[in-house]
N, C-alpha and C positions, 0 to 999 in steps of 0.2 A: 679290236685287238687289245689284248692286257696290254696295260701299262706296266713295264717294267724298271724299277728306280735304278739298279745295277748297270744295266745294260746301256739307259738313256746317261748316265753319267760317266759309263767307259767310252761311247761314242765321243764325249768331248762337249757333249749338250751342257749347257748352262742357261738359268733363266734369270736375270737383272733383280739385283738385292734394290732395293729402292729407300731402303730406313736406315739412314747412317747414324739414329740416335741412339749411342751408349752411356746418355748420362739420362738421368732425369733429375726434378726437381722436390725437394723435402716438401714435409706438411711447411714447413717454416719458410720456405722460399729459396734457401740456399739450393748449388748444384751440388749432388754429391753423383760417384760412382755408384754402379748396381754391382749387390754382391752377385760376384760370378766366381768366386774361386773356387778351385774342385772340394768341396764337402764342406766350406766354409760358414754354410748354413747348419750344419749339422753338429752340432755344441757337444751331446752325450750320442753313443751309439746303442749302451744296453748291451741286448741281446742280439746284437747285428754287427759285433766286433769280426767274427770269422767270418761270417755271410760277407763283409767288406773286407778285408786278406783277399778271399778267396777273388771277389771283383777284380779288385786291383790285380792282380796277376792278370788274368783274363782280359779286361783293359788292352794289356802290351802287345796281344796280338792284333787287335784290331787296327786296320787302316781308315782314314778317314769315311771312305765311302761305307764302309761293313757299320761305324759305330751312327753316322745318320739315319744308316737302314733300320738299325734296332729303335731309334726312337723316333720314327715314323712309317704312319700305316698304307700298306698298300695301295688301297684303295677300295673305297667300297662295293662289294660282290666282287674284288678279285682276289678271294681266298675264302676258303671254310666256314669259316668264322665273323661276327659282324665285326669284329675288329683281327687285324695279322698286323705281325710286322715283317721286314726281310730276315732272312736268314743268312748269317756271315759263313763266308766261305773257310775263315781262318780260325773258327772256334763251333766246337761241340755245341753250339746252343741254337734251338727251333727258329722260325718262326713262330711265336708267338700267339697263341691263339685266345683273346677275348671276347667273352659271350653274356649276351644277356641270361637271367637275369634275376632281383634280387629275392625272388621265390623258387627258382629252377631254370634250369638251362632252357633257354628259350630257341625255338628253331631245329629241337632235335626231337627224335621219335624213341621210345622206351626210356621216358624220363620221370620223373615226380611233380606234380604240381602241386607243390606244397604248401600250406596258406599263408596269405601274406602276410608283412613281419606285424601290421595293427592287431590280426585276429593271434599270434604269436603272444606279441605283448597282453594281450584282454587275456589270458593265461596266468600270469605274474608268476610263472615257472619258470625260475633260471634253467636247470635241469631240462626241460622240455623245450626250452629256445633254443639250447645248446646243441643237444639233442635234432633239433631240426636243421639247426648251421652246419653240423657235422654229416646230416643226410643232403642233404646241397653239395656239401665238398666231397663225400665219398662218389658222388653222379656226374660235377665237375671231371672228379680226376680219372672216373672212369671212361669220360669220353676223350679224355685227352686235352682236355681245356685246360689252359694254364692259368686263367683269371674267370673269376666269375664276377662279374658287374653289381657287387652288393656286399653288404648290405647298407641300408639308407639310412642317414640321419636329417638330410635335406632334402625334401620338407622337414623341418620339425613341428608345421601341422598349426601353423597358431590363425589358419584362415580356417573356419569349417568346411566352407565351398571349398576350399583346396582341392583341384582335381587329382593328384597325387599322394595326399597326405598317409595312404590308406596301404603305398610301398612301405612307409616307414611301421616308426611306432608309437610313438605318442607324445604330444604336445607337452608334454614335461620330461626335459632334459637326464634327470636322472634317472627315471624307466626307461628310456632311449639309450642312454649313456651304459646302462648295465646291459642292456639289448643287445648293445653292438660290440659289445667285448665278450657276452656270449655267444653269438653270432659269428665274430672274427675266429673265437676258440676253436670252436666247431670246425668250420671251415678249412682254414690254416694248419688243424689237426689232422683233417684227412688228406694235406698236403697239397692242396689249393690257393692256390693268391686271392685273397678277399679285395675289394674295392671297398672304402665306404666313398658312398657321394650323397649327394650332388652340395657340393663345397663353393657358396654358400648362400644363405639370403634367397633362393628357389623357393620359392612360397607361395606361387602361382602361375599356373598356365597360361593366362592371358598373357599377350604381349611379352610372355617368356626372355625371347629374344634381345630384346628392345628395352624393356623395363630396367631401372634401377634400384637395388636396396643399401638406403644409407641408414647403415645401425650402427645405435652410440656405442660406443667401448664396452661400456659397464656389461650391457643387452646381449652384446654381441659374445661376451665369455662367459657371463651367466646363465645362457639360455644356447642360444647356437650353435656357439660354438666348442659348448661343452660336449656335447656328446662323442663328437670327433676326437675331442682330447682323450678321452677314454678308449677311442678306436686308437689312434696311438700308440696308448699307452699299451695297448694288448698288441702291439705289435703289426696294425695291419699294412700290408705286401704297398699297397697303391690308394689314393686320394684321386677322383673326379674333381673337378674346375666346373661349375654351371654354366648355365647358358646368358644365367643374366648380368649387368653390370652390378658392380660394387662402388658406391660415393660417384660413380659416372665413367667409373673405367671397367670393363671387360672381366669377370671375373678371373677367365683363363689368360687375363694381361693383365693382371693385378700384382705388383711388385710388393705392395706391403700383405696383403693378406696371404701370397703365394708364400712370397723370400721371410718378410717381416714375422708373420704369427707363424703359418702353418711350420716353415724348416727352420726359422731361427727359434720364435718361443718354443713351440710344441716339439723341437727336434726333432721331426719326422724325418726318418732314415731312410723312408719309401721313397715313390715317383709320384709324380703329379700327371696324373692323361687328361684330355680335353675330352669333355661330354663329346659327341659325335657333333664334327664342324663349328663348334664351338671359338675353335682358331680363329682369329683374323688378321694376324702378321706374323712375319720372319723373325724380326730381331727382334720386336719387343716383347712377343712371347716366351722367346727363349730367355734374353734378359732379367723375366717378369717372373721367372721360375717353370714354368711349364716343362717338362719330361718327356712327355709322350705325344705326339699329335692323331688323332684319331677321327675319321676311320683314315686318315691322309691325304682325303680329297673333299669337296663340299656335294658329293654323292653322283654327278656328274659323268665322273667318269673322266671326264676333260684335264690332259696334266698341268696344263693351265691353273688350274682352283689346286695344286698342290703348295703348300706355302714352306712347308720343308723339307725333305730330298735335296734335290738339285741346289734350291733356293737356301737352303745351311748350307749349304759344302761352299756354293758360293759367298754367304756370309761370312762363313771360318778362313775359308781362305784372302777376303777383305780385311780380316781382320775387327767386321764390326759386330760379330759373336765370338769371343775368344775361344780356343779349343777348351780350353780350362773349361768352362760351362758346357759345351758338349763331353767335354769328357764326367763330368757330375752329372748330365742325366744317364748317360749312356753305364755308371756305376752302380747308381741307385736301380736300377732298370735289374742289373745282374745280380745287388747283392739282393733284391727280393725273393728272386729266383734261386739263387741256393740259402738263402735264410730258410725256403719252404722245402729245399731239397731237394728242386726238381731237377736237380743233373743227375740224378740217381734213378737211371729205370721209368722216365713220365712216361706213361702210353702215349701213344702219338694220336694224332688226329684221323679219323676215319667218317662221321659224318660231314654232311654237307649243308651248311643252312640251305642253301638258295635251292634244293631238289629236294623239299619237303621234310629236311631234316634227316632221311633216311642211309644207309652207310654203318652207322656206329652199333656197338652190344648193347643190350636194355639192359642197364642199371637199375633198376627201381627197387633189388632187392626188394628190402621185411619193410621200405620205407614206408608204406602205405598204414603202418603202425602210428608212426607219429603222426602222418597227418591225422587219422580217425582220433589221437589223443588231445590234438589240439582242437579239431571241429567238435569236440566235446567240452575243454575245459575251459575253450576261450569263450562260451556260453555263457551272458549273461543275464539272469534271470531277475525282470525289473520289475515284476510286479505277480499277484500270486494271490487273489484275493479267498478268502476259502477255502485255499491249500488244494485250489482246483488241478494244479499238476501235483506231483505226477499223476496222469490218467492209470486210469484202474480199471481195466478193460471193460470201456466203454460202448455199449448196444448200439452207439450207430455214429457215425463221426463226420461230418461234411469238411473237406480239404476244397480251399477256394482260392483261387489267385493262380496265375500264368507261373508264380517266383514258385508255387509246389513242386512243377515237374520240370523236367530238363528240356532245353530247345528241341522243340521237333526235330531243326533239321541238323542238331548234333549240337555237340558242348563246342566244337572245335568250329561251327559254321562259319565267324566272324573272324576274319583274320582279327589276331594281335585282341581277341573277345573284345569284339570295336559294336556291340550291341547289349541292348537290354530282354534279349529273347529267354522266356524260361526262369528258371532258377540261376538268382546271381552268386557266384561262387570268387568271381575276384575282379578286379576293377578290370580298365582295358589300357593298352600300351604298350610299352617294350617291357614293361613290367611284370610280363606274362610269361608264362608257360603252355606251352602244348597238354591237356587234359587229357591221360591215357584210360581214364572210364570218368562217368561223374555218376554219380549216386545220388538223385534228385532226394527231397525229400518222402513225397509222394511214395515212393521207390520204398524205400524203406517200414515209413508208416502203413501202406499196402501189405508189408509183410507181417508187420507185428498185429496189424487187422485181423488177419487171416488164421493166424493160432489165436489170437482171442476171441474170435469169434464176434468182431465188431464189423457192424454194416458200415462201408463206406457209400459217402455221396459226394459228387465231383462237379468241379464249377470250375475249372481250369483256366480259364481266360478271366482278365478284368473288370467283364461286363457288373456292374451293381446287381442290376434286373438278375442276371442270370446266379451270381453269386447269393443273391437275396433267395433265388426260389432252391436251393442245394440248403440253407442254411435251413430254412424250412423245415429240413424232412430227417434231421438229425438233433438228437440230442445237444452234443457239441457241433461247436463250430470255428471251422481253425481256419484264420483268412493268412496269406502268407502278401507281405510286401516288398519294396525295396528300393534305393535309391542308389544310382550308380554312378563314378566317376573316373577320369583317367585321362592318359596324354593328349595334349593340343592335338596332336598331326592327326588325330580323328573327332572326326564332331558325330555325337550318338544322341537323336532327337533333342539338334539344337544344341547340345551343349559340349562344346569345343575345349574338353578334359575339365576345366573347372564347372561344378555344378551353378544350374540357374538359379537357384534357391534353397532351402532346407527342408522341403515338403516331399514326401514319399512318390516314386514316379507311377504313374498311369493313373494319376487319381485315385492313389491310395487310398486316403482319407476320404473320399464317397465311398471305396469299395466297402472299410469296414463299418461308416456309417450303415450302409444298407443289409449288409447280413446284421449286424447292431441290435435293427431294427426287428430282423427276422427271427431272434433266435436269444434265449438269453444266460446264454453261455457260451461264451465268444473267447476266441484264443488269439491272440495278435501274434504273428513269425516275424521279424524283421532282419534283413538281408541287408547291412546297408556298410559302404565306405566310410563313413563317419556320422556325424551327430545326424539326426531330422527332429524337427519339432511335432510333439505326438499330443500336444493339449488338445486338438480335436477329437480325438480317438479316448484320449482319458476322460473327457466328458462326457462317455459313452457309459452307463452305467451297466450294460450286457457285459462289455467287455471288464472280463478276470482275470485274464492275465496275460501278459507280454513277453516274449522270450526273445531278446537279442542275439541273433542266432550269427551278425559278423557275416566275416568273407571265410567259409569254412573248407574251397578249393573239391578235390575230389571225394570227399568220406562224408560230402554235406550231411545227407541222409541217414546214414548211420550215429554220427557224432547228434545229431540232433531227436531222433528216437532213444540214445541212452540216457536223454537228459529228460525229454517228454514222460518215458513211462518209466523213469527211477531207478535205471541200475545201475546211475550212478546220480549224485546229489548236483546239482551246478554249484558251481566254484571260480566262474569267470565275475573279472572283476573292471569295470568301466576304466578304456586307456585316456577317459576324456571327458570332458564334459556336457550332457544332454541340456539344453536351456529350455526357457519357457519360450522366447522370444529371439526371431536371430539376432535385433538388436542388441538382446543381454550381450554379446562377444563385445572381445574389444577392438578387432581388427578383422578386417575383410578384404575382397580382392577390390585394388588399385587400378591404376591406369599406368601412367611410364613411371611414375615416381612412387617409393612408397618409403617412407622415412620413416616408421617405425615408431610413430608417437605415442602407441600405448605401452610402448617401452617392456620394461620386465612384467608390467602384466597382462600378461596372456591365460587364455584359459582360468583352472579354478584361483590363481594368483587375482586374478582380474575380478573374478566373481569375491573372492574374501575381501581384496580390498577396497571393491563401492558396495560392499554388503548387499549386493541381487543374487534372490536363492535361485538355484536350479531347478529345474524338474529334476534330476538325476547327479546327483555330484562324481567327481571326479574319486573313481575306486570304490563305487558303489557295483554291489550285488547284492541278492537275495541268494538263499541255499532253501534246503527242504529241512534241515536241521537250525540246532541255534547255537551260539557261542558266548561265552564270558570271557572277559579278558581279569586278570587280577596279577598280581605280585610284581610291577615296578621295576627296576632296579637299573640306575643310571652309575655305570662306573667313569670316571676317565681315567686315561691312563696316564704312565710315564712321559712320554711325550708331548702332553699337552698342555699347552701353553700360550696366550697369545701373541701377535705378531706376525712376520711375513713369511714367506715359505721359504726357505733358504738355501734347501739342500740340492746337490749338484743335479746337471740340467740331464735329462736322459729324455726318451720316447715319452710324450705324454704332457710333460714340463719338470716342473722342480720336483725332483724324486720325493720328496716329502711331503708332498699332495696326498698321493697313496697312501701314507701308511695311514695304519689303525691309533685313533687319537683316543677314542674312548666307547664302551662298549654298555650296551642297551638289552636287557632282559627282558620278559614279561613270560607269563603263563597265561597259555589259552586252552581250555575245557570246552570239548562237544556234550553240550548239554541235554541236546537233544534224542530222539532216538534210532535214529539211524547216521550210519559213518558218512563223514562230509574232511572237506576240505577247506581250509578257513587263510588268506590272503590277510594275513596282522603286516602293517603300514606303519610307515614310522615319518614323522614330521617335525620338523626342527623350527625354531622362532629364534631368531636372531635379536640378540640381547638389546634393552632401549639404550639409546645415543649413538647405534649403529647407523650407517646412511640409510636410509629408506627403502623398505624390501617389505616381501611380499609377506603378510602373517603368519604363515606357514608354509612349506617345504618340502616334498617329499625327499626324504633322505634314506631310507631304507624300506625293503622289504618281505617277507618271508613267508612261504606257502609251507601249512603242514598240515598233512592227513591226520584225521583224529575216530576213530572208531567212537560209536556211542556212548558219552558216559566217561571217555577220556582225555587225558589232560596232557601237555605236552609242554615245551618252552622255545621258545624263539627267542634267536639273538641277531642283530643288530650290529656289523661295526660299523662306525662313523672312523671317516677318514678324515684327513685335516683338510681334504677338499669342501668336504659334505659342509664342516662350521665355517668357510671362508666364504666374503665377499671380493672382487677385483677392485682393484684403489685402484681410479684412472690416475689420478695424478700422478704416482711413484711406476703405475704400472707394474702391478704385483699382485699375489692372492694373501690375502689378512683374515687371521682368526683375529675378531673382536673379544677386548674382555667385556666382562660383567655375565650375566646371568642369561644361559640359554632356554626357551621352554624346549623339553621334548614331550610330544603327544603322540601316544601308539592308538589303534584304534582299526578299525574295519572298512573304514573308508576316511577321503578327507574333511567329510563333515559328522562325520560319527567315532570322537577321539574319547574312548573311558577313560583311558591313563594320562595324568600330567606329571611332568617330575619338571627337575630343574638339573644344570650342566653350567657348573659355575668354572669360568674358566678366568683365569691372573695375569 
């Protein structure tokens, strides 16, 4: 029988509050009160002044039981949606319906499976991020979902094993940070509530649950918790709670990172929802900031495992959660909802997760656009010996590896793609989408075969032996690989979302040994979540060239034959760093505790500052053309100046973070002779006598198409964020004076330009 929270509550039911504690204790040991006053955390509104008006009125109708109902969830599989809330009797407004997830509506049938937001970012196309955020929310809102569960900034990836890292975008804060404010744009444009999660310190799937991350201050707003800021700042609807603790307490009971950063510094005007059962109390969660509880039971079924319903109403009226704080999430909750509009005409809900998805209209529109844009331009090409691509239609071609064609027994075979059969196109988890075609690569190179009049030869499976005797009987030879990762709740050959290691699966590295050996013009495909180490395969002197081909979703095949045979140049650009060694990283998966000792450096910060080169640096690619960079020009502006950030507190933090402090020109020329796309990068050196920071910085960046022979300009502003450091002690953001380098350049270890950014 549904559980029903209305009905169990007019009966007269109640279930025993058991946590009378409304105080807690400072870093410093004194008692102080929890801010609970209604918006008391919310310092600046922004652009959420009328979205809150209009709350507030709407507020007056609710009764205590209707405003519980809105900020907790039914219960899991009793409603539409993987999350519902109740619908009030006394106000125009839905059940609530949230859905996975941070690539496409997960659970529904005629949807986009878009690729994920790493192969998004390996793009470095704001334009085409944007563009894909806005193809999510127009398929959201056409199904009637009021929230879509994305996009990700946690992980921000600093494990490579990270089973998840591959939702997000990339282990450096500010391609992430520009990701999710184009992302949120998108989204929240086509009138959809965006989520970012998972807030914060999720860093790994082991021990998820159970595990602790205590990061220092400085770490934690320089690197973590920027990117969120930036989702903020853009306005997004709702913020996730992780699953893991924070310094030892709960993240979704965490009163300082909940109340203290996310609503009082960041002034986040949204709600706070709990990852799904995430919860583990009554009062201290609400106390601790929490909003939303989700999915409202611990999956059970049992209303027993409900900790809010019944269990607030009886708190509120104990008086050991004051209404005041139910009425602040129950605000936040509404002004989301008309901040995004949706009292105006939302389609209602008509699919069904739990019956295969089926019910709702196929949205998919012209989407299929962007994706085949980004499975082409998030292509990055790492090696190229001979200028062996693009092929030129080649007399006989052997396609080798099980990762060529698509699972036999369907793209969709593995629930929640909980396998490594076939061609990998996106990790596996809640993180999924339902694949309404997939386009193996095979599939497509079969076709470009066939007008060129190239003999194909097929090794399909991972066998060496058999892969060896295909390479044989061809010219070239294109071995295709891949390594795969994704949520705990599924273990996919042994490995339970975080990967076992950084080496290619099924024995990659013998597959392309032994075609290597057979043939001596070898093509490596790699299909992978994140970084692998390929120094055995680069020791392979057959193999010419490498093509990191990403999680490129459904237009695999096509996005990867336009880059193969040239019609269009690659232009994807590494969101990450490839090492020689996994040791080279700084930090890897922990146990319960993981305290964050390599501190700010992660990734290529880590690699600049013990000076260990990479195989691959971070915003590296190759093209088919070449580029020059030349002409400089570092302005700053009016406003810049050293010292702290001062100006009034809004979405985001201190509105003066945002603006533009000073501005960065350069001119770049396609030298070459055919039209390419050229990713100019921009990196900041924070001046000497500053605290101790990483040698460079990605602070900007800008994609411009350049026809052969043509020359363009890219610009660059620096916000007063981009030149700050966080001063733990005053607890503030500081532009340093003295002398900043800025270095533009094609990657982070390939910087032509230096100037200087002298600031007073």
């Amino acid at each position: 029988m549904r559980f029903d929270y209305l009905s169990f509550v007019a009966a007269g039911c109640s279930l025993a509050v058991v946590e009378p504690a409304t105080w807690h204790k400072s870093s410093s040991g004194s008692t102080l009160p929890r801010a609970v006053a209604p918006g008391s955390n919310v310092t600046g509104l922004g652009d959420w002044v009328s979205a809150y008006a209009k709350a507030n009125q709407a507020l007056k109708a609710l009764n205590l039981t209707e405003k519980v109902g809105l900020v907790t969830g039914v219960g899991w599989q009793k409603g539409p949606c993987v999350g519902n809330t109740y619908k009030p009797n006394s106000l125009d407004y839905p059940s609530l319906c949230l859905q996975d997830s941070p690539l496409g509506v997960r659970y529904a049938q005629g949807v986009t499976a878009f690729p994920p937001g790493v192969m998004a970012a390996s793009t470095w196309d704001r334009d085409l991020i944007k563009q894909r955020g806005a193809g999510i929310g127009e398929e959201t809102k056409g199904l009637g979902v009021n929230v879509i569960l994305g996009p990700v900034a946690g992980p921000l990836g600093k494990n490579a094993r990270g089973g998840r890292g591959w939702e997000g975008f990339s282990p450096d804060p500010y391609l992430t940070g520009i990701a999710m404010q184009q992302s949120i744009g998108g989204i929240q444009g086509a009138g959809a509530q965006a989520c970012a999660k998972h807030f914060i310190g999720n860093e790994q799937e082991f021990s998820r649950d159970t595990m602790t991350s205590n990061i220092d201050d400085r770490t934690l707003h320089e690197l973590y918790l920027w990117p969120f800021a930036d989702a903020v700042q853009a306005n997004v609807a709702a913020v996730m709670c992780s699953y893991n603790k924070l310094d030892n307490e709960w993240a979704c009971e965490n009163d300082h990172y909940q109340n203290a950063i996310l609503k009082k510094e960041l002034s986040f005007p949204g709600y706070i929802m709990s990852d799904w059962n995430a919860q583990h109390t009554t009062v201290n969660s609400a106390l601790s900031g929490l909003d939303m509880a989700m999915p409202g039971d611990d999956f059970s079924g049992n209303p027993n495992s409900v900790l809010w319903g019944p269990r607030l109403v009886t708190a509120v009226n104990n008086g050991t959660v004051p209404e005041a704080r139910l009425d602040d999430m129950v605000r936040r909750i509404l002004a989301a909802w008309y901040m995004n509009s949706q009292d105006q005409g939302y389609p209602p809900v008509e699919f069904v997760s739990w019956n295969n998805g089926t019910g709702g209209p196929d949205v998919q529109a012209n989407h299929k656009q962007v994706v085949r844009s980004i499975a082409r331009d998030g292509i990055v090409l790492l090696k190229n010996d001979n200028n062996t691509l693009p092929l030129k239609k080649p007399s006989s071609l052997a396609i080798i590896g099980s990762d060529a064609i698509v699972n036999p027994a369907g793209p969709n075979a593995c629930a929640d793609r909980g396998c490594d059969n076939g061609t990998l196109a996106m990790g596996w988890g809640s993180g999924t989408a339902q694949f309404p075609y997939l386009i193996g690569p095979y599939d497509s190179i079969k076709a470009q075969a066939a007008t060129d009049g190239t003999k194909l030869v097929t090794s399909t499976t991972d066998s060496p032996t058999a892969g060896a005797s295909a390479a044989k009987q061809a010219s070239t030879a294109m071995v295709f690989i891949n390594a795969d990762s994704g949520e705990q709740y599924i273990t996919v050959e042994g490995a339970a979302g975080d990967r076992l290691n950084l080496d290619p699966w099924h024995n990659g590295n013998e597959l392309v040994k032994a075609v290597a050996a057979a043939n001596e013009n070898v093509i490596v495909v790699v299909h992978s979540v994140g970084p692998i180490i390929m120094e055995s395969i680069l020791a392979l002197p057959s193999v010419k060239a490498i093509v990191w081909a990403g999680l490129p979703a459904s237009e695999s095949g096509n996005g990867l034959v336009d880059i193969l045979y040239g019609s269009t140049s690659p232009s994807g650009k590494l969101p990450y760093t490839i090492a020689k060694q996994p040791s080279d990283y700084s930090s890897d998966i922990t146990g319960l505790t993981d305290n964050y000792a390599e501190g700010l450096y992660v990734d290529y910060r880590h690699f600049d500052k013990s000076n260990i080169t990479p195989r691959y640096e971070f915003g590296f690619g190759l093209s088919y053309t070449n580029f020059s960079y030349s002409a400089l020009s570092v302005q700053p502006g009016y406003a810049l100046s050293s010292g702290a950030a001062s100006g009034p507190i809004a979405p985001g933090g201190p509105s003066d973070l945002y603006e533009t402090v000073a501005t960065v020109t350069a001119t770049i020329q396609n030298t070459g002779k055919v039209a390419g796309a050229e990713v100019a990068q921009l990196y900041i050196g924070l001046p000497s006598g500053s605290p101790d920071a990483p040698p460079k910085q990605l602070r900007g960046f800008e994609k411009l198409q350049l026809a052969a022979g043509a020359s363009g300009q890219v610009t660059f502003e620096l916000r007063k964020k981009d030149l700050s450091y966080w001063d733990t002690a005053n607890k503030q953001w500081v532009v340093p004076s003295g002398s900043f380098t800025v270095s533009v350049g094609a990657s982070s270890r390939n910087l032509t330009l230096v100037g200087k950014l002298n600031v007073k």
